[in-house]
Wavefront OBJ file of the C-alpha trace (Angstrom):
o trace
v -3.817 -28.751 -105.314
v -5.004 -26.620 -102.703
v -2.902 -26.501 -99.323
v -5.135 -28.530 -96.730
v -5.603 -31.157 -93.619
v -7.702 -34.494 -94.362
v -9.725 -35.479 -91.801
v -11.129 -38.414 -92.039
v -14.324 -40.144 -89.924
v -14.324 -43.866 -89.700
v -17.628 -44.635 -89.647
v -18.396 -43.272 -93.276
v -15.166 -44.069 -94.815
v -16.306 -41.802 -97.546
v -17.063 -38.934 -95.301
v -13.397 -36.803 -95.358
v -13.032 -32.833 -94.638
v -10.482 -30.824 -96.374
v -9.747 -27.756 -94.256
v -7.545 -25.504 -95.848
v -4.317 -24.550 -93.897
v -2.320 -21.411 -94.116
v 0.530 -20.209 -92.385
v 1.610 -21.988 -88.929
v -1.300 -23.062 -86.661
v -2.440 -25.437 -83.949
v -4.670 -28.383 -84.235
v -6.649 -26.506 -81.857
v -7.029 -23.298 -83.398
v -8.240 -25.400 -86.349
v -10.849 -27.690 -84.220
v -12.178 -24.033 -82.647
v -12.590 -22.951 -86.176
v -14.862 -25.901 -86.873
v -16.936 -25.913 -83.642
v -19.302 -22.764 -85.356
v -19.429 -25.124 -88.733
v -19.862 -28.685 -87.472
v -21.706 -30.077 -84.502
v -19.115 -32.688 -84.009
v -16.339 -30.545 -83.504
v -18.391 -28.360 -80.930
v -19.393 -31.583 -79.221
v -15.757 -32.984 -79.362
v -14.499 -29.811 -78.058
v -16.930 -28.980 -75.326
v -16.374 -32.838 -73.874
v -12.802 -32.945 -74.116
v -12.748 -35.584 -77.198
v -14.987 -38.049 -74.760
v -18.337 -39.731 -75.889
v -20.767 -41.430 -73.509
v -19.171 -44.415 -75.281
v -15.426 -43.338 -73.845
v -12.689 -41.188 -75.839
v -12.824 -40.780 -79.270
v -9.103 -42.076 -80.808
v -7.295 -39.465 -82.690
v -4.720 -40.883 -85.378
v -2.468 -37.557 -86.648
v -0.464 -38.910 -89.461
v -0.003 -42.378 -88.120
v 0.515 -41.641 -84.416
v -1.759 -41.689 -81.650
v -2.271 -38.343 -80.487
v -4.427 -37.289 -77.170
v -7.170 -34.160 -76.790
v -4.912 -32.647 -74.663
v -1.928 -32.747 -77.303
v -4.091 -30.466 -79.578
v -2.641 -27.587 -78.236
v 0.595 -28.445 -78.776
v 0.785 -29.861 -82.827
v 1.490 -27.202 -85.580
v -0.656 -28.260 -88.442
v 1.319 -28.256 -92.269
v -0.235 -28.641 -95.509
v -0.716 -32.824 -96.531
v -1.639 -33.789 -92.473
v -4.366 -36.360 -92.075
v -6.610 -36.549 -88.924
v -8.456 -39.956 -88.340
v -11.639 -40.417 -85.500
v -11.853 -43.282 -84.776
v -15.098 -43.505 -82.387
v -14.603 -45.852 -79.079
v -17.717 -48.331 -80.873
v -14.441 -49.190 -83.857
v -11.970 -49.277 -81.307
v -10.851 -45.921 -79.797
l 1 2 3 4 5 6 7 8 9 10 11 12 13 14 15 16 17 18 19 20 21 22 23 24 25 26 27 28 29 30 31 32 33 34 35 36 37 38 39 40 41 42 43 44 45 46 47 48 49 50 51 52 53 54 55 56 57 58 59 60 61 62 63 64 65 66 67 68 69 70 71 72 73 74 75 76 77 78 79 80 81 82 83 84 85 86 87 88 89 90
């Protein structure tokens, strides 16, 4: 099984991303990575995690964690990131 961080998006429960993870990084360094590969991530990242709606919630294996914690959490193989847009409750 290959070494990797589940992200998973709410509104399409069957919509996850598997992004591989090698070595010790940030969340951030990850969620740059993804701005050049998915829209939401550029849009996340260039708003500071807000939506015209309000913040988008960010679940990091069971805790609540905040946009500006991102630069602070080392990322290991087996994670899971939920979104959980402020529409479900964020």
């Amino acid at each position: 099984m290959e070494k990797c961080l589940k992200i998973v998006f709410p509104i399409n429960t069957s919509e996850k991303l598997l992004v591989p993870i090698e070595g010790k990084i940030l969340l951030i360094t990850v969620f740059k990575r993804l701005t050049s590969q998915m829209t939401f991530f550029f849009d996340f990242m260039k708003n500071g995690g807000n939506t015209d709606e309000g913040s988008i919630l960010m679940i990091f294996n069971g805790e609540h964690i905040c946009f500006n914690d991102l630069e602070y959490i080392f990322v290991n193989p087996g994670d899971e990131l939920y979104f959980i847009p402020p529409i479900l409750g964020g």
